[in-house]
C-alpha positions in Angstrom: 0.0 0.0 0.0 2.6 2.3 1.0 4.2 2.0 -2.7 0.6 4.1 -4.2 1.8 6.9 -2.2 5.1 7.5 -3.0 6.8 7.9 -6.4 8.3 5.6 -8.8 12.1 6.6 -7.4 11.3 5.3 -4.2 12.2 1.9 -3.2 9.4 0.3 -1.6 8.6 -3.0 0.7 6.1 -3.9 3.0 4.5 -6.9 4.6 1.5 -7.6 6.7 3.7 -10.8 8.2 4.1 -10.4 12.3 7.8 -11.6 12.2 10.6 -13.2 10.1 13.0 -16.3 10.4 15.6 -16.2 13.2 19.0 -14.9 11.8 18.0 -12.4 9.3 19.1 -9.9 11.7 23.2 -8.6 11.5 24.8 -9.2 14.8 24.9 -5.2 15.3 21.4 -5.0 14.9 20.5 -7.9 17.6 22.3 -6.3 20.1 20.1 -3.3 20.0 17.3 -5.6 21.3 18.7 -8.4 23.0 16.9 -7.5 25.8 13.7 -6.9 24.1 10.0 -8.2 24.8 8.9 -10.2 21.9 6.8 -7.8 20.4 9.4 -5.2 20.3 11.7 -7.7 18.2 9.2 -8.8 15.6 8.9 -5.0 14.9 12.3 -4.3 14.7 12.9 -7.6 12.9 10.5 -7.1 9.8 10.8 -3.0 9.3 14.7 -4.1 8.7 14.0 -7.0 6.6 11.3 -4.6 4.2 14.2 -1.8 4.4 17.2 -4.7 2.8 14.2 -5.4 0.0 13.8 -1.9 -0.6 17.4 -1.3 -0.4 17.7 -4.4 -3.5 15.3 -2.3 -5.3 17.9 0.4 -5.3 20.5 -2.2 -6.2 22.2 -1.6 -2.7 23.9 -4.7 -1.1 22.3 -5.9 2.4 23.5 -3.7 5.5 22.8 -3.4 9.4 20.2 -0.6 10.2 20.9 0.8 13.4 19.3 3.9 14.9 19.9 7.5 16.2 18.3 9.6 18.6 14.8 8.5 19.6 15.2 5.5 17.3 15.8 7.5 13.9 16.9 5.0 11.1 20.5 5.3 9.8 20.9 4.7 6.4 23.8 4.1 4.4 25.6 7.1 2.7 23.9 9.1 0.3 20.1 6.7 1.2 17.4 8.9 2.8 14.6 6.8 4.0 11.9 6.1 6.7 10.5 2.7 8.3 7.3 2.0 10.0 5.5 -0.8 11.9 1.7 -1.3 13.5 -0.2 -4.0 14.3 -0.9 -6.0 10.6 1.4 -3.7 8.6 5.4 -2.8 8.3 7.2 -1.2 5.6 9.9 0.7 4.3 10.6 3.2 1.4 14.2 4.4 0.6 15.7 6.6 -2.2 18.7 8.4 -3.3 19.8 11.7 -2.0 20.2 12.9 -5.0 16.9 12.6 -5.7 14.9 13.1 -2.6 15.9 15.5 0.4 14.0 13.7 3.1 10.9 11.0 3.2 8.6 10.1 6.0 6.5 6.8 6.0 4.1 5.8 8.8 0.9 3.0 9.3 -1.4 3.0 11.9 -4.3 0.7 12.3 -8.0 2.5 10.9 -9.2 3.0 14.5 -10.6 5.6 16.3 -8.1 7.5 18.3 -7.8 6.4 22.2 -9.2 8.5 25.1 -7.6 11.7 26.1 -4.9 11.0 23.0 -7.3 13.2 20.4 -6.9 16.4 22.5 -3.6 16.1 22.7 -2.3 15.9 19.0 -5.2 17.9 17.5 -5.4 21.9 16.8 -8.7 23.5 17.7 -8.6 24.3 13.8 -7.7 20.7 13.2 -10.8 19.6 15.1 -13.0 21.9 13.3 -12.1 20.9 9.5 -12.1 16.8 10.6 -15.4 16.6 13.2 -16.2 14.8 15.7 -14.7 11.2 16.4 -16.7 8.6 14.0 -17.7 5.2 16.1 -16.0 2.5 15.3 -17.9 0.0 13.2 -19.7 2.6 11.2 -18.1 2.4 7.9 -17.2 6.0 8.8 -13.2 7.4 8.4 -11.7 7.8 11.4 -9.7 11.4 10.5 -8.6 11.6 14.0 -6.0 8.5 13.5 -5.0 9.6 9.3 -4.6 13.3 10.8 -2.0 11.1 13.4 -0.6 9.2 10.7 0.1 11.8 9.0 1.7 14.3 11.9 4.0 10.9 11.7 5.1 11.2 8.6 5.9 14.8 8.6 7.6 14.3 11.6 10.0 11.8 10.1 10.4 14.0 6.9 11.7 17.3 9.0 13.6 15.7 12.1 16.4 14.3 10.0 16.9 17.7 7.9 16.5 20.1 10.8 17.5 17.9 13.8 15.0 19.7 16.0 12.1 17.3 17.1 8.4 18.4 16.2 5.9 18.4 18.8 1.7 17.3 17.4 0.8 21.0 17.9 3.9 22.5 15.6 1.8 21.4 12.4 -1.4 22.3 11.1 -2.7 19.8 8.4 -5.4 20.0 6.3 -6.7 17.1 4.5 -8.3 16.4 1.0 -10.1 13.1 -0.4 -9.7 11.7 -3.9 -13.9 10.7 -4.3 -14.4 7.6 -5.8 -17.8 6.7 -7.6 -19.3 6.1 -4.5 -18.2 9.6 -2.5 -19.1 10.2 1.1 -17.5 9.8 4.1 -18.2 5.9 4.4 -15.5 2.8 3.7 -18.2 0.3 2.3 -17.3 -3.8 2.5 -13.4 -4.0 1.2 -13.1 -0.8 -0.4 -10.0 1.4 0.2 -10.1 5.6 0.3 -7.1 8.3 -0.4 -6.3 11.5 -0.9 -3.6 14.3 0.2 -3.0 16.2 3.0 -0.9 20.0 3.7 0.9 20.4 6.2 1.5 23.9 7.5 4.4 24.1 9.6 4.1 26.3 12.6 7.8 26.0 13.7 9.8 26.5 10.5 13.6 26.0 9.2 15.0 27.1 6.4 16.2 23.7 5.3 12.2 22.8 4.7 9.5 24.9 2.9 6.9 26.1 5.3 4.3 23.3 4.1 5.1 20.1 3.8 2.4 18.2 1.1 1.7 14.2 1.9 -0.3 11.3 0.7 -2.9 9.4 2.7 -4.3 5.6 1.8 -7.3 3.7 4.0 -7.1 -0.4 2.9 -7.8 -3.2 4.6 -8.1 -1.8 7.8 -4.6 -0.3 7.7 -4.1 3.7 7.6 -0.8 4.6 5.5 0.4 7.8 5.0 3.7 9.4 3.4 5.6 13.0 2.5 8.6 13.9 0.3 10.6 16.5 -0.1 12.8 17.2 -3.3 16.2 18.9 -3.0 15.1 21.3 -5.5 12.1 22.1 -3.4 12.5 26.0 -3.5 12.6 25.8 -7.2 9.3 24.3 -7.8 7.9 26.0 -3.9 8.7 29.1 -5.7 11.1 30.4 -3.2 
């Protein structure tokens, strides 16, 4: 899924498997969670293995991902990338610096938000444009968990560049729907809905445009979202 929202230079993988085979992990990597609950491992276990099949797609050889601060991804000179993992869903997407300036991925499952997390990642404008939290079962879109996807995402995309971490209330996102035929606000049997989202960033850097613009995909109970940022991105931002 996460492949439909990025372009064509992106490398993409993903699974919905919960873990991999023992030993696909480089020593370096298993001693970042060798004391790890099991949980903890299968995530770390298949994001790595999707980021060595999106690194293939690039025609990169196989190499340990080990992380920075607050468990940023380090990727091999001259790779920008992102990883994610939920419940049902991992992936990774990774391009050349040369092509891309800085990527965010993230997945969440299509749920509503929990309690007392809504008011804390949502603008009072946010809550306007988006509405009240749909009940689950419904059919309805839960906007409350793509508007968190997405903060994800952009997240991801400007903490690498800038180095200086984003809190939920630094961006202001605004969100648009591709209609099917069917329209509405409803995800009927299987079907899947997308669209795009803005990002207005309310702490800026000169290293990133002021908005950041982003992808959004609900399939199969899985809510994917993405951003990209060119390195020529004042050319075409007009700056």
């Amino acid at each position: 899924m996460i492949e439909r929202l990025l372009p064509a230079d992106v490398s993409c993988a993903a699974t919905r498997a919960e873990s991999v085979a023992d030993g696909t992990l480089f020593p370096e990597e298993e001693a970042l969670i060798a004391k790890s609950v099991a949980k903890r491992r299968n995530d770390f276990a298949t994001a790595r293995a999707c980021a060595r099949r999106a690194m293939a797609g690039l025609g990169l050889p196989p190499v340990a991902v080990l992380h920075g601060h607050r468990g940023r991804p380090l990727w091999p000179e001259g790779i920008v990338g992102s990883l994610t993992h939920c419940d049902g869903y991992r992936a990774a997407a990774l391009a050349r610096a040369t092509d891309v300036l800085s990527l965010g991925i993230d997945a969440e499952p299509h749920a509503p938000l929990p309690t007392g997390v809504r008011e804390l990642v949502i603008l009072p404008a946010e809550r306007e444009r988006i509405g009240p939290p749909a009940p689950e079962g419904t059919g309805e879109i839960h906007w409350d968990r793509v508007l968190f996807s997405a903060k994800e995402s952009v997240f991801k995309t400007w903490y690498p560049v800038t180095g200086v971490e984003l809190d939920f209330i630094d961006a202001d996102l605004t969100f648009h729907r591709v209609l099917d035929q069917g329209g509405g606000e409803r995800l009927e049997g299987g079907s899947a809905a997308e669209g795009t989202f803005d990002a207005r960033l309310l702490l800026t850097d000169p290293a990133l445009p002021t908005t950041l613009h982003g992808r959004w995909r609900i399939e199969d109970g899985i809510v994917a979202t993405a951003v990209l940022v060119r390195p020529d991105w004042r050319v075409s931002d007009g700056s």
